[in-house]
DSSP file (Angstrom, degrees, kcal/mol; ACC not computed):
  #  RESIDUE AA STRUCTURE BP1 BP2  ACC     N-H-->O    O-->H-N    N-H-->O    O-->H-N    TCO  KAPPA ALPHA  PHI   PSI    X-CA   Y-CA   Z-CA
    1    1 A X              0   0    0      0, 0.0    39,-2.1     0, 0.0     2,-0.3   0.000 360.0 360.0 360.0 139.3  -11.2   14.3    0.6
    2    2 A X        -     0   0    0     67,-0.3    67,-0.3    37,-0.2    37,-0.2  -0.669 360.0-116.5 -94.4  65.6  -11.5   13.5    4.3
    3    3 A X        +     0   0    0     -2,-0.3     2,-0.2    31,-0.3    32,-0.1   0.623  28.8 176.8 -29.7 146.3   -9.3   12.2    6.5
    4    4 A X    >   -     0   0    0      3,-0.1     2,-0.7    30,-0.0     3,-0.6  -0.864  33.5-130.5-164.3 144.5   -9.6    8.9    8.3
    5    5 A X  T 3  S+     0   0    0      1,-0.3     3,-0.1    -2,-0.2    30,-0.0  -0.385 102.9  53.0-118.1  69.9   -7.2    7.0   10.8
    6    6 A X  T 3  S+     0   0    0     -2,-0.7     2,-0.6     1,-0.0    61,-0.4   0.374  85.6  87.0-177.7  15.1   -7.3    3.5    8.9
    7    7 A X  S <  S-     0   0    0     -3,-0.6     2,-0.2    59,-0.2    -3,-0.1  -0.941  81.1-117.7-101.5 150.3   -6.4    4.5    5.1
    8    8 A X    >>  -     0   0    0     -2,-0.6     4,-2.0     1,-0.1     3,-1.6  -0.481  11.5-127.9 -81.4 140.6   -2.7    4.5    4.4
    9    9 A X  H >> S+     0   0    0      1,-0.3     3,-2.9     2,-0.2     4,-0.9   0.917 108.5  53.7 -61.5 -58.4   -1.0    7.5    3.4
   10   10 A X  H 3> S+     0   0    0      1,-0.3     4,-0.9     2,-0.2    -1,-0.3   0.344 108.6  56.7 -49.9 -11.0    0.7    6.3    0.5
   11   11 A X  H <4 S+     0   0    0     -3,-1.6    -1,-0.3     2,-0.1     4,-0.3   0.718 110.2  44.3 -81.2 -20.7   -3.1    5.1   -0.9
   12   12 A X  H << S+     0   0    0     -3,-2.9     4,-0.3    -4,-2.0    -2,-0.2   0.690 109.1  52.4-100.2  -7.2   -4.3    8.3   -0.5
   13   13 A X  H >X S+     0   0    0     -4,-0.9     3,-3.0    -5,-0.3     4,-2.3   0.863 116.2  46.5 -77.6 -64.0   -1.1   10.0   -2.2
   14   14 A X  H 3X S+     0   0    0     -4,-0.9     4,-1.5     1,-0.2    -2,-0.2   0.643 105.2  56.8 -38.5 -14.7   -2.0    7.4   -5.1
   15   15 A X  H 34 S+     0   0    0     -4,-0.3     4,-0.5     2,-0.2    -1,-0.2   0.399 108.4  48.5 -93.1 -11.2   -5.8    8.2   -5.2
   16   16 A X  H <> S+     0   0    0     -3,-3.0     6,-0.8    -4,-0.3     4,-0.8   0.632 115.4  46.5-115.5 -28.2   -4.7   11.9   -5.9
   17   17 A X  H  X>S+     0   0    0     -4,-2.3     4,-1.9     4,-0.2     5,-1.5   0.976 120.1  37.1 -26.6 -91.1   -2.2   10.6   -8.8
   18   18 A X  H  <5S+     0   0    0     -4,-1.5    -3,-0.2     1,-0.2    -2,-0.1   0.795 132.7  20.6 -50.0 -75.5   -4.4    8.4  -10.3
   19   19 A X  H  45S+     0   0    0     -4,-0.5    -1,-0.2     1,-0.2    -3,-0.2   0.531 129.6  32.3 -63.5 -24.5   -7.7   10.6   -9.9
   20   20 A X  H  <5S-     0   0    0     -4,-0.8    -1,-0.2    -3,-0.4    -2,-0.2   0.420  99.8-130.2-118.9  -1.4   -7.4   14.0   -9.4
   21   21 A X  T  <5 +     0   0    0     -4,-1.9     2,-0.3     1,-0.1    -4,-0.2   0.901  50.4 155.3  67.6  45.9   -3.8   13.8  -11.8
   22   22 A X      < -     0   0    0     -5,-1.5    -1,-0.1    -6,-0.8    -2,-0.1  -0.755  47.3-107.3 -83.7 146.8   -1.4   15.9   -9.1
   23   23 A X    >>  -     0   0    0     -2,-0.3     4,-2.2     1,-0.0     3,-0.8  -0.335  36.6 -91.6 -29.1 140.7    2.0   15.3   -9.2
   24   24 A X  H 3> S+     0   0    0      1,-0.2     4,-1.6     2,-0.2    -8,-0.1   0.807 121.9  38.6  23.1 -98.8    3.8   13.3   -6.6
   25   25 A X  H 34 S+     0   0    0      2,-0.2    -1,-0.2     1,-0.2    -3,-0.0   0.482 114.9  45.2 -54.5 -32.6    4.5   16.4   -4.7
   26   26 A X  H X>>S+     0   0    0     -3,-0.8     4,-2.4     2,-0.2     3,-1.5   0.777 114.0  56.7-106.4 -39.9    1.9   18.2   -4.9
   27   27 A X  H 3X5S+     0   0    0     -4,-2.2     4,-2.2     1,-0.3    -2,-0.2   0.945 111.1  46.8 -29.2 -63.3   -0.1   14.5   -4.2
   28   28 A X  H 3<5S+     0   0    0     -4,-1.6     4,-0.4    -5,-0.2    -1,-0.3   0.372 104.2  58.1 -87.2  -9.7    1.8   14.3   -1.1
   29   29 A X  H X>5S+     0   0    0     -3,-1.5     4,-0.9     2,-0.1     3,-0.6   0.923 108.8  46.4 -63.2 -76.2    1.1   18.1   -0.1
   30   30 A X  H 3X5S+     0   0    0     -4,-2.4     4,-2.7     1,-0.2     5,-0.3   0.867 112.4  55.4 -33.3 -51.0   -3.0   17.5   -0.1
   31   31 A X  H 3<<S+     0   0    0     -4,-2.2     3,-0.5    -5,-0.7    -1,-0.2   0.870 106.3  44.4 -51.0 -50.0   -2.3   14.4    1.8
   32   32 A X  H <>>S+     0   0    0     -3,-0.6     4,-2.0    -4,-0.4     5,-0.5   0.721 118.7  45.1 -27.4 -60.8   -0.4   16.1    4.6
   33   33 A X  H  X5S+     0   0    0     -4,-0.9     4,-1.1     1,-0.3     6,-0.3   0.802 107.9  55.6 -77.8 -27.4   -3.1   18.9    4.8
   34   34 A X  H  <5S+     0   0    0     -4,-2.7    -2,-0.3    -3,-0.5    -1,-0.3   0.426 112.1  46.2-117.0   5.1   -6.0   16.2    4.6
   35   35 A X  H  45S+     0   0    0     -5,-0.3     3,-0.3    -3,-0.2    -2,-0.2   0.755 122.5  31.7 -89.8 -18.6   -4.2   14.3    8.1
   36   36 A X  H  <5S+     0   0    0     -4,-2.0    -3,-0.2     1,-0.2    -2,-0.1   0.852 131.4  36.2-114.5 -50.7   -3.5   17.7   10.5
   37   37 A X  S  <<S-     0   0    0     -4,-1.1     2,-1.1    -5,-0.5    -1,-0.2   0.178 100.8-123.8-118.5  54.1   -6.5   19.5    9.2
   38   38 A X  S    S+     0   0    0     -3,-0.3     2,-0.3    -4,-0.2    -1,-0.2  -0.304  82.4  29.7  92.0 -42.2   -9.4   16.8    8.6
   39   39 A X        -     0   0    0     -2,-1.1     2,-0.3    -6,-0.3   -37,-0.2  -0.928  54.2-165.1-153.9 156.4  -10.0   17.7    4.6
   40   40 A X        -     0   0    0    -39,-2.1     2,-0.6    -2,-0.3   -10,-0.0  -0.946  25.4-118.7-137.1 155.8   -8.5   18.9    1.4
   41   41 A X        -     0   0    0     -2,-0.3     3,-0.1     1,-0.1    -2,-0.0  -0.933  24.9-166.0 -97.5 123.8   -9.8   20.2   -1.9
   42   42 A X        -     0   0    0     -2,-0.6     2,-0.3     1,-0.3    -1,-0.1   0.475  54.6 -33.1 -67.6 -12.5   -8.9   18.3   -4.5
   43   43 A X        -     0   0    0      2,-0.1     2,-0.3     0, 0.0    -1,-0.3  -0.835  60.6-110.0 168.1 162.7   -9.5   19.8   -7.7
   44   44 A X        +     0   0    0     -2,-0.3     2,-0.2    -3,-0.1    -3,-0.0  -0.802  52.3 155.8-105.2 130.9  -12.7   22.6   -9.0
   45   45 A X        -     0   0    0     -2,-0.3     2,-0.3     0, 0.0    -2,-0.1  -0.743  46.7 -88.1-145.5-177.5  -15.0   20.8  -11.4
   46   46 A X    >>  -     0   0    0     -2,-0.2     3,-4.5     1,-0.1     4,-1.1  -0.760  50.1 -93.3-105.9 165.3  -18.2   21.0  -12.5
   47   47 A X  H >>>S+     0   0    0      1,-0.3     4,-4.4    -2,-0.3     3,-1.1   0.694 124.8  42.7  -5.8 -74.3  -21.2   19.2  -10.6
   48   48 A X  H 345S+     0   0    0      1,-0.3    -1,-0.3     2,-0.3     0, 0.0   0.681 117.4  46.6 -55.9 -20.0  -21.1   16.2  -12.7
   49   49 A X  H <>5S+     0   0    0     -3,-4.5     4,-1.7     2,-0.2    -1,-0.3   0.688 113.0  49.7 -76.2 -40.2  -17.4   15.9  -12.8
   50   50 A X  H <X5S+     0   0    0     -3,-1.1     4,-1.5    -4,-1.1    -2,-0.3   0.898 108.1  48.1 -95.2 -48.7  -17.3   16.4   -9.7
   51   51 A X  H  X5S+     0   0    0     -4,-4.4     4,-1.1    -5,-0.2    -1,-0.3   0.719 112.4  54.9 -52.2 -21.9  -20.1   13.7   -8.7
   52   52 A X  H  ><S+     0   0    0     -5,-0.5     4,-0.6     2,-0.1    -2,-0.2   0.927 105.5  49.6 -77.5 -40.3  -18.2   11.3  -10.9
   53   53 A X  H  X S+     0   0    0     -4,-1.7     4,-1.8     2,-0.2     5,-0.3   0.707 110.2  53.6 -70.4 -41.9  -14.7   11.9   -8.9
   54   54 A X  H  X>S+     0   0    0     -4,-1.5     4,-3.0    -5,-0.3     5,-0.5   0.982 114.6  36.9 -83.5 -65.7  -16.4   11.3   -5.7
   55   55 A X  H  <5S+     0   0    0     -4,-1.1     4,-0.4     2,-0.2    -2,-0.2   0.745 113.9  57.1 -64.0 -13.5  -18.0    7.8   -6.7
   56   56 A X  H  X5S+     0   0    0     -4,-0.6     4,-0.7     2,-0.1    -2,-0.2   0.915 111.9  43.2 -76.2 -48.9  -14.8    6.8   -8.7
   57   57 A X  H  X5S+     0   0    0     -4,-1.8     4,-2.0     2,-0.2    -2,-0.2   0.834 120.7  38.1 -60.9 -46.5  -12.7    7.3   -5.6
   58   58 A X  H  X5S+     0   0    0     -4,-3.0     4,-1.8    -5,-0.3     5,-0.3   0.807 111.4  56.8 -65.3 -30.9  -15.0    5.6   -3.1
   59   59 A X  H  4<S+     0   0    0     -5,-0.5     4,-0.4    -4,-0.4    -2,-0.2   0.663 113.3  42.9 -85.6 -27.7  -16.0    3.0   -5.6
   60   60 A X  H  X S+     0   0    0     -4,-0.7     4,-2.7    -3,-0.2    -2,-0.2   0.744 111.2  60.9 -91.6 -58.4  -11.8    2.3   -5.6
   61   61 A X  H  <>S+     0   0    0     -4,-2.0     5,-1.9     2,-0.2    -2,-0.2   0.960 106.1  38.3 -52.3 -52.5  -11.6    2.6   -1.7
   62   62 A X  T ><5S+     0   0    0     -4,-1.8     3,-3.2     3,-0.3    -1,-0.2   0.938 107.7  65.8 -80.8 -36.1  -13.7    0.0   -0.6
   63   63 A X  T 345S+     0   0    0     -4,-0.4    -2,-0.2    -5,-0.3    -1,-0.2   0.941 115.4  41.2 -19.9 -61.5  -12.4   -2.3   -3.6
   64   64 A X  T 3<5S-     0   0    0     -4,-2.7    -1,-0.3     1,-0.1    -2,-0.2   0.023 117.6-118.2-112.2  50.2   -9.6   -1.8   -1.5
   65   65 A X  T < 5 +     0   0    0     -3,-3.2    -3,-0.3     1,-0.2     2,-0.2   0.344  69.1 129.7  54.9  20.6  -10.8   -2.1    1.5
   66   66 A X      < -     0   0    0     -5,-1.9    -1,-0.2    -6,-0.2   -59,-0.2  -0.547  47.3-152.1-130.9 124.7  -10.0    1.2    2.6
   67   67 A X        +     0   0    0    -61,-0.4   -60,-0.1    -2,-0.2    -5,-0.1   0.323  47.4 142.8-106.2  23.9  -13.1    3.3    4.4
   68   68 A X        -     0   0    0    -11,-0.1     2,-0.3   -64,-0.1    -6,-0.1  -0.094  39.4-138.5 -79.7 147.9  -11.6    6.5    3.2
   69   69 A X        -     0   0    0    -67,-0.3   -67,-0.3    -8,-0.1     2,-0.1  -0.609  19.1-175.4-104.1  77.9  -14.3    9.5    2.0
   70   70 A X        +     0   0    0     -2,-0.3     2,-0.3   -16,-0.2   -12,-0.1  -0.346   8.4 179.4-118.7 132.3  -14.8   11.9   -0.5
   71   71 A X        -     0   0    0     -2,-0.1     2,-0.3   -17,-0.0    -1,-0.0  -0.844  19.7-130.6-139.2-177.1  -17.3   14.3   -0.8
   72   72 A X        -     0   0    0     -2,-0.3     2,-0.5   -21,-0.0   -21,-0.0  -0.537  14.4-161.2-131.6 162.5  -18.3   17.1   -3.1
   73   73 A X        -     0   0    0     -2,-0.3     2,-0.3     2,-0.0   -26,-0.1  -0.902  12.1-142.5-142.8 119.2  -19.3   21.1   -2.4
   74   74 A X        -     0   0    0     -2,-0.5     2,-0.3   -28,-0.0   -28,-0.0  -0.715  20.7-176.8 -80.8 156.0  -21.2   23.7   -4.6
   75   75 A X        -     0   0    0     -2,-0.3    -2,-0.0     2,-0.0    -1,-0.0  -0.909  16.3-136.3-155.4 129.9  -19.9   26.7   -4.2
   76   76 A X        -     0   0    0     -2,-0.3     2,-0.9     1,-0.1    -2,-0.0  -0.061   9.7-136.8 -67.8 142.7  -21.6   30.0   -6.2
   77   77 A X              0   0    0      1,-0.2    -1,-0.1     0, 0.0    -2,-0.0  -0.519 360.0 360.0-129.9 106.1  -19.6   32.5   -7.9
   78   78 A X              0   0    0     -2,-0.9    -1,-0.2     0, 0.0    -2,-0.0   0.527 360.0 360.0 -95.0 360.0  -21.1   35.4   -7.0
């Protein structure tokens, strides 16, 4: 997820409840790390999960008017 100086914190602690299933706390951790250092990972899936997560959350942001972004990374396991 990528930080943005126009979504509200408390939506993006709620977008990491609802969607990525964090606690609270742990919600509210991510959030913290995704204003001071630009991004957080939100959760390991695979591809398709992971494409789904990205358009469910954006698809939810602009509902609510929110320009916040999410975007997705392969990463090999070598």
């Amino acid at each position: 997820m990528l930080n943005d100086d126009y979504t509200p914190m408390d939506f993006v602690v709620q977008l990491l409840v609802e969607f990525f299933h964090h606690s609270e706390e742990v919600a509210t951790r991510l959030m913290m790390d995704i204003h001071h250092k630009g991004s957080a990972i939100c959760g390991i899936y695979p591809k398709d999960i992971a494409e789904s997560k990205v358009m469910q959350v954006e698809t939810h942001c602009r509902k609510h008017g929110h320009p916040l972004c999410c975007q997705y990374e392969r990463h090999d396991d070598d």
